[in-house]
Structure formats: structure tokens, C-alpha cells
ROVEXDREN-610433 format. One record per residue (C-alpha): residue number from 1; y, x, z. Coordinates in steps of 0.25 Angstrom, whole numbers, always signed. Layout:
residues N
k | yy | xx | zz
NUM | Y | X | Z;
...
END
This chain:
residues 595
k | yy | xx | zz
1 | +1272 | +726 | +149;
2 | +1258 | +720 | +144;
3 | +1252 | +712 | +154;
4 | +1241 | +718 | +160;
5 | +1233 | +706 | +163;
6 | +1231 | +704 | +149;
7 | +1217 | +707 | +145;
8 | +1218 | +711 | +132;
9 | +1229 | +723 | +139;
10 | +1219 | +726 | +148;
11 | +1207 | +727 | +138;
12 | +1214 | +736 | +131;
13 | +1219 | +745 | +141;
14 | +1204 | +746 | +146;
15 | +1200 | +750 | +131;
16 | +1210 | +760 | +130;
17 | +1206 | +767 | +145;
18 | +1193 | +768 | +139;
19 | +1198 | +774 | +126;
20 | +1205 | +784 | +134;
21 | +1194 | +788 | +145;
22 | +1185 | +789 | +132;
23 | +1195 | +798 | +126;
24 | +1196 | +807 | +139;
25 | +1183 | +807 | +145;
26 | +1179 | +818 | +139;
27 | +1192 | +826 | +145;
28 | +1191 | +821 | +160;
29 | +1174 | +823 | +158;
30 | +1179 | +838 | +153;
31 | +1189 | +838 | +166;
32 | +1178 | +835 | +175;
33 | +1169 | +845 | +167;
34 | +1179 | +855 | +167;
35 | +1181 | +853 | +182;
36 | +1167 | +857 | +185;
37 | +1168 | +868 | +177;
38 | +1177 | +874 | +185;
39 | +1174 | +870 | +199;
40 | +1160 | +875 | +193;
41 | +1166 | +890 | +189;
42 | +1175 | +891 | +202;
43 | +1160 | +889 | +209;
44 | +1152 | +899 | +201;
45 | +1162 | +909 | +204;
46 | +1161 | +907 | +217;
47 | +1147 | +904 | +219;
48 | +1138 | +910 | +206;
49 | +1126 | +906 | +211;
50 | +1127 | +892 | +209;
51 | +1130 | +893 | +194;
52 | +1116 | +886 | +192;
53 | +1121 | +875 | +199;
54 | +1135 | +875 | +192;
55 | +1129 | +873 | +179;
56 | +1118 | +862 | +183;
57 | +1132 | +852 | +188;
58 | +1141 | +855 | +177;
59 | +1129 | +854 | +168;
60 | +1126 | +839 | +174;
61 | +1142 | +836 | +172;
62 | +1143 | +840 | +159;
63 | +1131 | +831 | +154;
64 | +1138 | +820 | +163;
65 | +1151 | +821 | +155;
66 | +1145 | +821 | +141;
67 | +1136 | +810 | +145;
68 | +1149 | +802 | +148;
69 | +1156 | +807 | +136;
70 | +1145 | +804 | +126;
71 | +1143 | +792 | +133;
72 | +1158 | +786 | +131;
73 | +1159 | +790 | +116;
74 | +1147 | +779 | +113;
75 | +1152 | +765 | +108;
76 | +1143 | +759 | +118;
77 | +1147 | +765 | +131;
78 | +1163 | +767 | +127;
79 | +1168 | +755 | +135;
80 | +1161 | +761 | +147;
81 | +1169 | +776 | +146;
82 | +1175 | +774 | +160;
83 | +1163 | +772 | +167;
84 | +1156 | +784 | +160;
85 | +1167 | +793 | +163;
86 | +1170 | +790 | +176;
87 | +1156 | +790 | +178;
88 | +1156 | +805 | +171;
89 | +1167 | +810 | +180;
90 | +1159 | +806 | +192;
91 | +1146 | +812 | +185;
92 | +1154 | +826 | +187;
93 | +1158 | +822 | +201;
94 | +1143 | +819 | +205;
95 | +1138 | +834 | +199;
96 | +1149 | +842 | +205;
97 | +1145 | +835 | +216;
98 | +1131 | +838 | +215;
99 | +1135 | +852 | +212;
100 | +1142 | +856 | +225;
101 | +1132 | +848 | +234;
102 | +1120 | +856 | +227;
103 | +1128 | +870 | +226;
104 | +1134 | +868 | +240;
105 | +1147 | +870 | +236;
106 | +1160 | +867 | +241;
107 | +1164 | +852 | +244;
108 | +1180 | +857 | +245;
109 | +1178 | +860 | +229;
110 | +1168 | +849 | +228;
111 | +1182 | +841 | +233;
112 | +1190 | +847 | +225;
113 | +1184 | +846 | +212;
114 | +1182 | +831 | +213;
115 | +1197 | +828 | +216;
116 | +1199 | +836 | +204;
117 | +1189 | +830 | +195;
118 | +1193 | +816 | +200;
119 | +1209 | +817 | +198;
120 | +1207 | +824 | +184;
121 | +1197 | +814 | +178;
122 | +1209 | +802 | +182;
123 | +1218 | +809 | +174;
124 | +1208 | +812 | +163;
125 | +1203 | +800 | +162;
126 | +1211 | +786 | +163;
127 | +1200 | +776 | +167;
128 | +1210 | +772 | +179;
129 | +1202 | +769 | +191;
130 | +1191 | +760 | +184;
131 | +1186 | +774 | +182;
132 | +1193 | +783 | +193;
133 | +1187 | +775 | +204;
134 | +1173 | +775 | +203;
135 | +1174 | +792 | +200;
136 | +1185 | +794 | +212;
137 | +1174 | +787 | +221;
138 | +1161 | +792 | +214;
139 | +1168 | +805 | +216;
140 | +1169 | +805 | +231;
141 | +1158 | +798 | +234;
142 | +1151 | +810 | +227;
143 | +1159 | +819 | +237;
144 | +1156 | +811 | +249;
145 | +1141 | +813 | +245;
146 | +1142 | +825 | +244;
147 | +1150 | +828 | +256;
148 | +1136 | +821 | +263;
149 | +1129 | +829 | +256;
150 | +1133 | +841 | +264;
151 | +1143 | +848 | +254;
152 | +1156 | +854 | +262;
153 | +1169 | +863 | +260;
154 | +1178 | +872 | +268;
155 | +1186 | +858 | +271;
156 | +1184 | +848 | +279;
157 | +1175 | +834 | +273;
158 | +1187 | +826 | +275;
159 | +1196 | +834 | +267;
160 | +1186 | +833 | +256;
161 | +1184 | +820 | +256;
162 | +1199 | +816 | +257;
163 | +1201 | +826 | +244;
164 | +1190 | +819 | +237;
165 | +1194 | +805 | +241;
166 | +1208 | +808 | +237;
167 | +1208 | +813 | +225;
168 | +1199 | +801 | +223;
169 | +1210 | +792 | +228;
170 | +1220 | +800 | +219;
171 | +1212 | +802 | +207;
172 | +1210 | +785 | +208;
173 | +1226 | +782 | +209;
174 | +1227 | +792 | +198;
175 | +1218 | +783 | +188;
176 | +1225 | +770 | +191;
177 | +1239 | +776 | +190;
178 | +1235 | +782 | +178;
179 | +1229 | +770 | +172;
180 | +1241 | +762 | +177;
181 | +1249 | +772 | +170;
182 | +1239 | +771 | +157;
183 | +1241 | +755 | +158;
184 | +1255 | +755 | +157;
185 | +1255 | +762 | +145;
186 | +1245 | +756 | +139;
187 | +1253 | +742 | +142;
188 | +1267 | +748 | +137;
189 | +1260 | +751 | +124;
190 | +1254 | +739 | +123;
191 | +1268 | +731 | +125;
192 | +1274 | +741 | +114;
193 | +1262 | +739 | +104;
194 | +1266 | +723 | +106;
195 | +1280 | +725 | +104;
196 | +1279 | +733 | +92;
197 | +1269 | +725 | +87;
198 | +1279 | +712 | +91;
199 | +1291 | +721 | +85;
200 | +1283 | +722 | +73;
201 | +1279 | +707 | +71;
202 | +1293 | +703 | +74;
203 | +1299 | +713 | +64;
204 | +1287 | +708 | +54;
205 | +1292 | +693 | +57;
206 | +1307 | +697 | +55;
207 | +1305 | +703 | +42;
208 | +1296 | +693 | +37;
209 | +1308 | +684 | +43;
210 | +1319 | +691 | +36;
211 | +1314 | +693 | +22;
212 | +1309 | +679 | +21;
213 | +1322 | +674 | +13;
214 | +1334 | +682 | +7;
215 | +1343 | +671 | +8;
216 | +1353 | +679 | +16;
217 | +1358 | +670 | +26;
218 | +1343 | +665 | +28;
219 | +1340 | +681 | +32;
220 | +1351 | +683 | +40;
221 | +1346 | +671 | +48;
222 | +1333 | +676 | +49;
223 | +1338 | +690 | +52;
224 | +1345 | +685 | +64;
225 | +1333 | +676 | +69;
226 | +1324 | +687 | +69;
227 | +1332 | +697 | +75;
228 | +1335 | +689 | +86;
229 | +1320 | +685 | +88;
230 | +1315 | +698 | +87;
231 | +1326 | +706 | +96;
232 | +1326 | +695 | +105;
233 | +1341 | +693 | +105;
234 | +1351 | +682 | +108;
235 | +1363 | +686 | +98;
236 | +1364 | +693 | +86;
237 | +1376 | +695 | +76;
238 | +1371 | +700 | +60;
239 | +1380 | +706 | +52;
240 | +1377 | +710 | +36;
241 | +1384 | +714 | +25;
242 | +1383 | +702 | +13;
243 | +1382 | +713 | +4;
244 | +1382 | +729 | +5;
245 | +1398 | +728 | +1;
246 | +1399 | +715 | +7;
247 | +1406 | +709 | +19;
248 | +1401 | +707 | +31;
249 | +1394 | +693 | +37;
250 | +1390 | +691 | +51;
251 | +1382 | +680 | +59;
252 | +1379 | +679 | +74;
253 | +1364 | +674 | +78;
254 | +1361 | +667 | +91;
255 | +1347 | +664 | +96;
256 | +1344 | +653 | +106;
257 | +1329 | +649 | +109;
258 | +1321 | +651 | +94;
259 | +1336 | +646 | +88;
260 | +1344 | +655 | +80;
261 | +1359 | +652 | +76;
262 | +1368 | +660 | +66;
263 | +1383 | +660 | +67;
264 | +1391 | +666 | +56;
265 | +1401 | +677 | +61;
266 | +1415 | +672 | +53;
267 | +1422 | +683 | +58;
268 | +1432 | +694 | +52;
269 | +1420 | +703 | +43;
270 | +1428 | +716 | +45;
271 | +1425 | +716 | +61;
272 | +1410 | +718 | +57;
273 | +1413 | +730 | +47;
274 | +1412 | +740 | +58;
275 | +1398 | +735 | +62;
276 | +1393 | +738 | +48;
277 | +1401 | +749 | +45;
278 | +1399 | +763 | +41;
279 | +1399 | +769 | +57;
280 | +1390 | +759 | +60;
281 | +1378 | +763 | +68;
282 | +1365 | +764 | +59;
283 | +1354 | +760 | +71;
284 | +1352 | +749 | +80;
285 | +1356 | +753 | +94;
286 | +1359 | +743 | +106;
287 | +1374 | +744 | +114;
288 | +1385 | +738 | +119;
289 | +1392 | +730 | +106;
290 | +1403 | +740 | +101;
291 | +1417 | +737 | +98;
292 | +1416 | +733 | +85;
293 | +1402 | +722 | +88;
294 | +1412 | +718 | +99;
295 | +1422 | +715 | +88;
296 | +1413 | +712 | +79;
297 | +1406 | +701 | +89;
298 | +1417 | +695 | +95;
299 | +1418 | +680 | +94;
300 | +1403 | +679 | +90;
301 | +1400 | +675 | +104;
302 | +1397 | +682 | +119;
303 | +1398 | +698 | +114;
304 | +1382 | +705 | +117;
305 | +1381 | +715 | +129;
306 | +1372 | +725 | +121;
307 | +1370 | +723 | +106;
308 | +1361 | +729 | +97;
309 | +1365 | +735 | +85;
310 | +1356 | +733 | +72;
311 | +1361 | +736 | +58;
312 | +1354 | +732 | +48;
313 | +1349 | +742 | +38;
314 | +1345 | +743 | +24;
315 | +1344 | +755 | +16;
316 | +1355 | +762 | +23;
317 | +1364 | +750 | +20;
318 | +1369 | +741 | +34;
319 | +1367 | +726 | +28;
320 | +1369 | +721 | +43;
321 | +1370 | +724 | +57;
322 | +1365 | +715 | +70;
323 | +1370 | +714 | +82;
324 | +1361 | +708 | +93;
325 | +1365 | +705 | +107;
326 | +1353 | +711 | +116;
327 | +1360 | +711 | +130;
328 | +1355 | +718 | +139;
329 | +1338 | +715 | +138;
330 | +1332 | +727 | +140;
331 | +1321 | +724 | +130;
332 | +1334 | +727 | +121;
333 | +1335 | +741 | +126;
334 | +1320 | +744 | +124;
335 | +1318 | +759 | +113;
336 | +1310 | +749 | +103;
337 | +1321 | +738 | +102;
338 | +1331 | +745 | +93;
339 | +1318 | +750 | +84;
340 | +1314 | +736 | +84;
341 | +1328 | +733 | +81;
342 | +1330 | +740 | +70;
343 | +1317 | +737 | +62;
344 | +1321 | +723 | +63;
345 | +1336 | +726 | +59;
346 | +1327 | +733 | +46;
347 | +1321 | +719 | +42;
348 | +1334 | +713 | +45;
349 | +1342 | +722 | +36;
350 | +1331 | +721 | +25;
351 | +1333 | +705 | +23;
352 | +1347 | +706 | +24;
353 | +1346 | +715 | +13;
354 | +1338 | +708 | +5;
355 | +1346 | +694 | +7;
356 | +1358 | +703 | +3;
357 | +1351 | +708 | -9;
358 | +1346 | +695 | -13;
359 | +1359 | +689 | -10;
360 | +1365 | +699 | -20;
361 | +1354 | +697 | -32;
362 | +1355 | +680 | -32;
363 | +1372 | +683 | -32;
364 | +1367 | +692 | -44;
365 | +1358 | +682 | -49;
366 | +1366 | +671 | -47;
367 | +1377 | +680 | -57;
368 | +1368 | +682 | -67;
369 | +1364 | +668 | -69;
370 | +1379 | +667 | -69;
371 | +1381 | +674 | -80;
372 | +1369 | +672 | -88;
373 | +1373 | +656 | -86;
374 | +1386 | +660 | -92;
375 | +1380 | +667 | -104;
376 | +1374 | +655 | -106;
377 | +1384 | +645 | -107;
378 | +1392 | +654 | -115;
379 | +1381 | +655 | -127;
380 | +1381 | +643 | -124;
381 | +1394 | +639 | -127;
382 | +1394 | +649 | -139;
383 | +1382 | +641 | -145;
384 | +1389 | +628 | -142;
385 | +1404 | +633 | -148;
386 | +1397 | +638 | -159;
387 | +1388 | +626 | -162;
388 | +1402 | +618 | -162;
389 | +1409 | +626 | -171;
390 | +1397 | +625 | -181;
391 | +1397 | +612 | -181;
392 | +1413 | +610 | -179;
393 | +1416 | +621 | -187;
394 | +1407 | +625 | -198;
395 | +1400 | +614 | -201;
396 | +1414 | +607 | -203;
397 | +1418 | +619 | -213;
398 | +1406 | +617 | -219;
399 | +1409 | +602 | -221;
400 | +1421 | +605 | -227;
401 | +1416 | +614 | -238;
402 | +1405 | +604 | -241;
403 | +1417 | +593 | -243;
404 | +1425 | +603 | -253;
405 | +1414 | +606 | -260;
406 | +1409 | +591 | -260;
407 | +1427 | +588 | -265;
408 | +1423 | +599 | -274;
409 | +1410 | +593 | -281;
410 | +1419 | +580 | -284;
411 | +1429 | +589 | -290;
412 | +1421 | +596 | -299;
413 | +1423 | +592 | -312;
414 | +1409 | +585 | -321;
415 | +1408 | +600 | -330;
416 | +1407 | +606 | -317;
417 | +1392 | +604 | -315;
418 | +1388 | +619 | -311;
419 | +1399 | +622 | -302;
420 | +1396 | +607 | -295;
421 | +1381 | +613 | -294;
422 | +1387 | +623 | -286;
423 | +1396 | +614 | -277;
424 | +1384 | +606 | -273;
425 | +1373 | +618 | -270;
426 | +1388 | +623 | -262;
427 | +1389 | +612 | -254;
428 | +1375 | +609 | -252;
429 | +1373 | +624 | -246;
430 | +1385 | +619 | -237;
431 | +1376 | +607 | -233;
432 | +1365 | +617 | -228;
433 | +1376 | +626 | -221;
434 | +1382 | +614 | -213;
435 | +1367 | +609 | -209;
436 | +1363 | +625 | -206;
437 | +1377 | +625 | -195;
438 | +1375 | +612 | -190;
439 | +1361 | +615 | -186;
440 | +1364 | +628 | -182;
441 | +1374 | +620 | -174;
442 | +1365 | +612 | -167;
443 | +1355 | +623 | -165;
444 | +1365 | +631 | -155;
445 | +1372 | +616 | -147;
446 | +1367 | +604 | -155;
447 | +1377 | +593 | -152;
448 | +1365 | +581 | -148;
449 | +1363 | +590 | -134;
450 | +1378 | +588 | -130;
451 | +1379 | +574 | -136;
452 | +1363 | +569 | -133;
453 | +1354 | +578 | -126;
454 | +1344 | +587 | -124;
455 | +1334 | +580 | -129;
456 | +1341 | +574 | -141;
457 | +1344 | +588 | -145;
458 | +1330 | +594 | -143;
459 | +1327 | +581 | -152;
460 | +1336 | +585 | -161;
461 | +1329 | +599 | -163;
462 | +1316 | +596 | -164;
463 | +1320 | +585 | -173;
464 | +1326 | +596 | -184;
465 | +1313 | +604 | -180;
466 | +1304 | +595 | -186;
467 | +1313 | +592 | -197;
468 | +1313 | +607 | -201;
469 | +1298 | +606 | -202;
470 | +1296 | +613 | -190;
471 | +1288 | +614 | -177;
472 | +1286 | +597 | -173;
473 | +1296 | +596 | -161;
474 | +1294 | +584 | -151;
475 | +1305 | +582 | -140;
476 | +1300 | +573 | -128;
477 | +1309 | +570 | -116;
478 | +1306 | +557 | -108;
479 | +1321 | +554 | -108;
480 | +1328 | +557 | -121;
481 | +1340 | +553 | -116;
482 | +1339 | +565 | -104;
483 | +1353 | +571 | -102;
484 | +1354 | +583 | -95;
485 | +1365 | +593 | -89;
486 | +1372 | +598 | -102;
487 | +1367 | +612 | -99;
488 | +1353 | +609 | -95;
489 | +1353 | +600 | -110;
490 | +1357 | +614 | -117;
491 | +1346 | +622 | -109;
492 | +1335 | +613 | -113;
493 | +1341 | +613 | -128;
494 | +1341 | +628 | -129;
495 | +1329 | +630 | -123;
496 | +1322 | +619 | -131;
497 | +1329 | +625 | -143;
498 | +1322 | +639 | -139;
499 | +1309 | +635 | -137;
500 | +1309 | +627 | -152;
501 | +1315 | +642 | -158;
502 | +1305 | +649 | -152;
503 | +1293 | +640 | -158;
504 | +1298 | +641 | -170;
505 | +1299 | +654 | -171;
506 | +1287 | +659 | -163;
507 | +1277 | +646 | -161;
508 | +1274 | +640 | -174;
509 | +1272 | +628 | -167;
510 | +1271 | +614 | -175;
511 | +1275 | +607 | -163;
512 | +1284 | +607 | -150;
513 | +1284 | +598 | -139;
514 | +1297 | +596 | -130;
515 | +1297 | +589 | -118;
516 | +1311 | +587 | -111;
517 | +1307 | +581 | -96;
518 | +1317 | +577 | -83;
519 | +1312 | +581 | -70;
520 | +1318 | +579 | -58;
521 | +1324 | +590 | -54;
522 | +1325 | +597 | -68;
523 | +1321 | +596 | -84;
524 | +1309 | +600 | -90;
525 | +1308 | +605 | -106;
526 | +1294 | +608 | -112;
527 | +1292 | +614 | -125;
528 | +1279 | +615 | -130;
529 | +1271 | +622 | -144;
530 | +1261 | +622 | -151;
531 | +1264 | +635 | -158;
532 | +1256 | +650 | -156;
533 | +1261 | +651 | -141;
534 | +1263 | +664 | -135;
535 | +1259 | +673 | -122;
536 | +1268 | +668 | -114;
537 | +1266 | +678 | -101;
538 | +1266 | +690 | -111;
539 | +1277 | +686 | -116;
540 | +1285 | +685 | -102;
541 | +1279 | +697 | -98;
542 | +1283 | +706 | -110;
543 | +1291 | +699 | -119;
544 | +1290 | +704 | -132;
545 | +1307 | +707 | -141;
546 | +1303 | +702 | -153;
547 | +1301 | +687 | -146;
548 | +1315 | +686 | -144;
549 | +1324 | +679 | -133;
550 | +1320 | +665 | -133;
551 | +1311 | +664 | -121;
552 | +1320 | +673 | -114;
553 | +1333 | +663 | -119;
554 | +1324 | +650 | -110;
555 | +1321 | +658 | -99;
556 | +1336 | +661 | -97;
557 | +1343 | +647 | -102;
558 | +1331 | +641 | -90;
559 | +1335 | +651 | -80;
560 | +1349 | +648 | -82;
561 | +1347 | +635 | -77;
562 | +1338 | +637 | -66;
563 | +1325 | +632 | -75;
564 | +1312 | +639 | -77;
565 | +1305 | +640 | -90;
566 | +1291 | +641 | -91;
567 | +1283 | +646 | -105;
568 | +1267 | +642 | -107;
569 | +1262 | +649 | -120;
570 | +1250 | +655 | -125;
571 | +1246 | +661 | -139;
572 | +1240 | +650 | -147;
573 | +1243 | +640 | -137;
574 | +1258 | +635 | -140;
575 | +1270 | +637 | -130;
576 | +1276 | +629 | -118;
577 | +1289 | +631 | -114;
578 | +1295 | +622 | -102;
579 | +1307 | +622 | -95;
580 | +1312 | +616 | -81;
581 | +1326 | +616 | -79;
582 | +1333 | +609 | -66;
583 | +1342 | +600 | -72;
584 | +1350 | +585 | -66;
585 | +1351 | +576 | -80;
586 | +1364 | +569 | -82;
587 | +1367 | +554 | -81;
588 | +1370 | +547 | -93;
589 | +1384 | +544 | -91;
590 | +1386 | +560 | -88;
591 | +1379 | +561 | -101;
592 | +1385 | +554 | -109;
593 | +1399 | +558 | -103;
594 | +1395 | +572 | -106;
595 | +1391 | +569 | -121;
END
């Protein structure tokens, strides 16, 4: 319970007592009113003559009590309702008062009416005895006064004023026990208000807890530390499904101080089956371990007295359960503990779902990549094969029928001189296949990559570039000698080989810088034009068909590697491509082993 000495507690429960004697001032005024009304009918029926008389008091009370009431409903004199209330109430007392001493009526109903007004007015109004006190003595004062003023009934003083004292007395015990009453309820809901409002920051810092990672082991740790901190439990044992077809895992969490140790659960799977199974009960509840927890639980350590049973939930599918040793604190047994529970077994279920689900894509991811890296290395196995056999092959069976045609030529006799015409234009169209397939050759695994390097192959391209008469292509690497992991070499290659296709189709550019560069932890590749450029945002966001696959070719080579890729371009202003790609280079000796 709140602690009374607390004076923000009692400040507030002073504000709230004026709120209310504001709110019902106008009911225990009316009581009072009402009271007079009918003391004041029972004496004009008895006594018509002093109707006059009647109405000049309960004139006065009325103005009495709409002069307090509009009175407390100012801004100015709100904080003082008590006082004008109580003071209202007494106002009454003083002209009923007035009334009988003037009329000459009967002190015994004079008695009677007081002891009324005053035990009404406690229960109407719960101003406790701050406001009870000064009316319950005001109020027998005024009789007392009275009583000197010569006013008498059929009984005795004494019994008079022992009526008007004691219901004085009673209506004054009434007040305080009221307000006691009033102040107990006003604390329990004060001490639930901070619970809920504890329960929500704690389930606040739980799920901000529990969804801060969805590495799965990393969230089952969090998910039993801050169960544990928030249930304010000992012991807890987790169980969850790896998959939603998947086996069963279990771990068992201890805490000790602000220390939280996790224990893996080796145990047979299939005794934790019918925990999670079909019959297993929806709602968290708090009992004596069952059978199968028993069985489920042994060898884990000291078996819990009372456990509380949380499964864990997530779109009607049970991804886990936990058990949590609660013993017997009666704080456990409490109606908002298994509500509390619950919500928190709602955040837990929600990460665990999420670190299951993103568990599931990285598998899935990692597949993909798999396979994409396959695909890879099987075109580029194919392009390496077929560049072979280009050159192995057909290159050599295109020697071979320049040779006979060269036997043929020497053969030929001296008359022959149109049919030798032919031979030579023959084997001179030969001479241009056999360049055509060896380039070609080149173009899909030139040799100099295996045999000398990136570099000196990009050399070699842009060597043929400029021979062609086209765009001026300058290599630069600080190291021309740089040897790198074979596949990285080929990475670079293709994506250098790229980048020059796609200026010469689409740049007209009359120069192309290449920069090869070693970090430490990676290779960076810079290719940069002076060509037309191109929107380079636009083009990422809605790439148009008809460009074709070559961007999209990079991008995937890059990623397969782990690399980024990043493209600078702008219409009018040439284009940047440049490539950072994680790499270790090879030492000489591997090199050269390798070559």
C-alpha cells in the first residue's frame, strides 16, 4: 500500500475530497433543504398559523445554500469548498434553529431534525472530520442556545441534549471511517495505477529488449533475462520449436544477483513433445508441475513447488512454452500476475518468431547465393572450355588448311596463275578467320589472366582498343605485378571487360581511365569516362529493357563476392564506375606455383 506519509499521496487525496464535496454539495445542500421541507410541512399541518413563519426560514436556507453553491463553482473560492459547505450546512442548522426559537416550537423535533441533518450530510458529503467537526459542534452549540433561550419539549433537557450530542459524536465517527474507508481506496488505486503503469514500462523495456537483434540464440538470451527480471523469478526452463516442423530445443535459466546463466537442456527431445503438443493447455495458468513437466524437468536441477505455465504464442501457432519456478510468493498468486504474464509471453513469442523467420530467410539466402555462385562458375567454365577449344581446336584446324593450301600453292603449276589467285585470296580469308577465333578466344578467358595477371590482361585489352582506333584506354595499378586470388583476377577481368563494352556501345567516349588499387582489407577497380554519361538514379529506379543486362551482369558478379559496386553518372558529364571487392592477394611463390 502507498505510503501515507508521502506528501504528493496526500496532496492528491486532499484534491480529490475537494473534487468530490464539490461534486456532491449540491445533493447534501438539497438533503438539508429537503429536510426543512419536510419538517416544515409536518408543522404547517399541525400548526397553519405559523406558515408565515415557515416560509421566512426556509427562504433564508435556501439563499444560504445557493450562496455556497455558487460560491464553490468559482475558480477562486474552489479550494475552499469544504469550508463553504460545511459552513452552508451549519447555515441550515442556525435557521431551523431560529425558526423554532421564534415560532415556539417543539425542542424534541428541533432534536430530531438535527440528528437527522447531521448523520445525513456525513454520508452525502465526504469531507471526513476536517468538515464533520466544526458542523457536528456548531450544530449543538446552536441547540444548546437555544435550549438557553427557553425553547422545550414533552422530554426531558437531558434527553435532548444527549440525542443531539450523540448523534453528533456518531455522525463524527461516521466521517472519519468514511474517509478512512475513502483513503484506502484512493491508495489501492494509486498502488495499481503504479503497477500498471511499472507492468507497462517493464513490457515496453522487454520488447524493446527482445526485438533488438534476431540472431536467435542472442533472443533467446534476452527472452529469458527479461522474463526473469520482470516476473521476479529464480528459475526458468524455455522450450521452442527451431522451426514450425522442427525438433524441439530447450535451455534452463538461472538468476543470481543482476547475473543470468543459460544451461542447454541435452536431454531426450521427445519427453518435451507432450509439453508442446496438441492437448497442450492454450493459457498461462499457475499449479503444481504435472507429470509430464516432472518428466520433462528431471535432472535439470531441484524440481519448482508451483510453476507457472506460459506458452508462447504467435498467430495460433505454439513456437515455445516457459516454465518458471514461482514457489510459493503470494505476489505470484495475485489476478494481474497471469495478465501480466501473458502479455509478456506475447513479446516473447513475437522475437522468437522473428529470429525463427529470419533464421529461415538467411538459410534461404545463403542457398541462393549457392546456387547463383554455381551458375557462375559453370558459365564460367563453359566460356573457359570453349575458349580452349577455340584455340586448341579450331584455330589448329584452321592452321592445318592454311598449310595445304600454302603445299597447294607450291604445287600449282606456273600456267596456273588464276587458280593460284584463288589460292592465295583462300588462304588469306583463312588468315582473318584464325585472327577472328583467336580474338574471340581471348575475349571469353584470354590465357595472360592465368599465366600473368589482372593487370596484364586489362593491359592487353586496352592495348587492342587503341589499336582498333577506338576509345584511348589507360590501365594504372601502383603494382603491375599484383597477384590476386584466381577468382577475384577473373571478377575484376569480367567486370573491366563490361564496363569498356558498355562505353563503346553507349558512351562514345574518347578516353577511359582504369585504376586498379590494393587496400588492406580489399581491391578497388575505378573505371572512369569522358563519354555522354547517363541518369544514373533513374536508371536504378526504373531501368529501362532496351539498355540491356550489363549493369545488372556487375551488380551480380560484385555480389557474388561479397563486393559493392557503386555507379556516378550524369548526362553530359561522363560515367564512374568503381568496385570494392574483399580480397587476400597471393605471394609470389603461390603465384607463380599456380601459373
Amino acid at each position: 500500500m502507498a505510503d501515507r506519509s508521502e506528501p504528493h499521496a496526500d496532496d492528491a487525496f486532499a484534491a480529490e475530497t475537494r473534487r468530490v464535496t464539490a461534486r456532491r454539495a449540491g445533493l447534501g445542500l438539497g438533503f438539508m433543504l429537503g429536510l426543512a421541507a419536510v419538517a416544515g410541512l409536518l408543522e404547517l399541518a399541525f400548526y397553519p398559523d405559523r406558515l408565515g413563519k415557515l416560509v421566512a426560514a426556509f427562504g433564508a436556507e435556501a439563499i444560504v445554500c445557493a450562496a455556497a453553491l455558487l460560491a464553490i463553482r468559482g475558480a477562486r473560492l474552489g479550494r475552499f469548498v469544504i469550508p463553504i459547505t460545511s459552513a452552508a450546512a451549519f447555515g441550515v442548522v442556525v435557521c431551523m434553529t431560529l425558526y423554532v426559537a421564534w415560532a415556539g416550537a417543539s425542542g424534541d423535533a428541533l432534536a430530531i431534525a438535527l440528528v437527522l441533518a447531521l448523520s445525513g450530510v456525513a454520508l452525502l458529503c465526504p469531507w471526513g472530520a476536517r468538515g464533520q467537526v466544526p458542523l457536528a459542534v456548531g450544530t449543538l452549540t446552536a441547540y444548546l442556545l437555544a435550549l438557553e433561550a427557553g425553547v422545550r419539549g414533552a422530554l426531558p433537557v437531558p434527553y435532548g441534549i444527549f440525542c443531539v450530542g450523540g448523534g453528533g459524536v456518531t455522525s463524527i465517527l461516521g466521517a472519519v471511517f468514511l474517509d478512512l474507508h475513502r483513503r484506502a481506496i484512493f491508495d489501492q488505486r494509486v498502488l495499481l495505477e503504479r503497477r500498471r503503469d511499472q507492468q507497462l514500462a517493464t513490457l515496453y523495456d522487454v520488447t524493446r529488449t527482445v526485438t533488438a537483434t534476431l540472431e536467435l540464440q542472442e533472443v533467446l538470451r534476452l527472452v529469458c533475462q527479461s522474463v526473469l527480471h520482470a516476473l521476479g523469478v529464480e528459475r526458468l526452463w524455455l522450450l521452442w520449436r527451431e522451426a514450425p516442423d522442427g525438433g524441439l530445443r530447450a535451455l534452463a535459466a538461472g538468476r543470481r544477483d543482476d547475473q543470468v546463466a543459460l544451461t542447454a537442456l541435452g536431454a531426450d527431445p521427445a519427453r518435451w513433445e507432450p509439453l508442446l503438443g496438441a492437448g497442450a493447455p492454450p493459457v498461462p495458468a499457475l499449479r503444481e508441475p504435472t507429470r509430464e513437466e516432472i518428466a520433462a524437468l528431471d535432472g535439470s536441477g531441484p524440481l519448482p513447488a508451483r510453476v507457472l505455465h506460459l506458452p508462447l504464442e504467435f498467430r495460433s501457432e505454439l513456437v515455445g512454452l516457459i516454465l518458471a519456478d514461482v514457489g510459493d510468493h503470494r505476489r505470484a498468486l495475485e489476478t494481474s500476475f497471469l495478465d501480466f504474464a501473458a502479455t509478456l509471453g506475447n513479446s516473447a513469442a513475437m522475437a522468437l518468431a522473428n529470429a525463427r523467420l529470419y533464421a529461415l530467410v538467411r538459410e534461404h539466402r545463403a542457398e541462393l547465393q549457392r546456387l547463383s555462385n554455381k551458375r557462375l562458375d559453370v558459365v564460367e567454365e563453359g566460356m573457359r572450355r570453349i575458349s580452349h577449344e577455340l584455340h586448341d581446336g579450331t584455330c589448329q584446324a584452321l592452321m592445318a588448311i592454311k598449310l595445304d593450301l600454302a603445299l597447294l600453292d607450291r604445287r600449282l603449276p606456273a600456267e596456273a596463275a588464276a587458280l593460284r589467285a584463288s589460292v592465295h585470296d583462300i588462304r588469306d580469308r583463312v588468315l582473318d578467320v584464325m585472327q577472328g577465333v583467336r580474338q574471340m578466344s581471348h575475349l571469353l578467358h584470354p590465357p595472360v589472366l592465368d599465366h600473368f595477371g589482372v593487370v596484364a590482361a586489362m593491359e592487353s585489352i586496352a592495348e587492342k582498343y587503341r589499336e582498333t582506333s577506338g576509345p584511348d584506354v589507360r590501365v594504372g595499378c601502383s603494382d603491375p605485378g599484383m597477384r590476386l586470388a584466381s577468382a577475384v583476377e577473373l571478377l575484376l577481368f569480367r567486370v573491366f571487360q563490361e564496363g569498356l563494352t558498355n562505353v563503346v556501345k553507349h558512351a562514345a567516349a574518347r578516353r577511359v581511365d582504369v585504376r586498379l588499387a590494393r587496400e588492406p582489407e580489399a581491391v578497388l577497380l575505378e573505371i572512369e569516362d569522358d563519354g555522354r554519361g547517363f541518369d544514373a538514379p533513374a536508371y536504378f529506379r526504373t531501368p529501362s529493357p532496351s539498355v540491356g543486362l550489363g549493369l545488372v551482369s556487375m551488380r551480380e558478379r560484385v555480389a557474388h563476392f561479397g563486393g559493392l559496386l557503386r555507379i556516378s553518372s550524369r548526362p553530359g558529364s561522363g560515367t564512374r564506375i568503381v568496385v570494392r571487392v574483399p580480397v587476400e592477394p597471393l605471394g609470389q611463390a603461390k603465384a607463380a606455383t599456380a601459373s
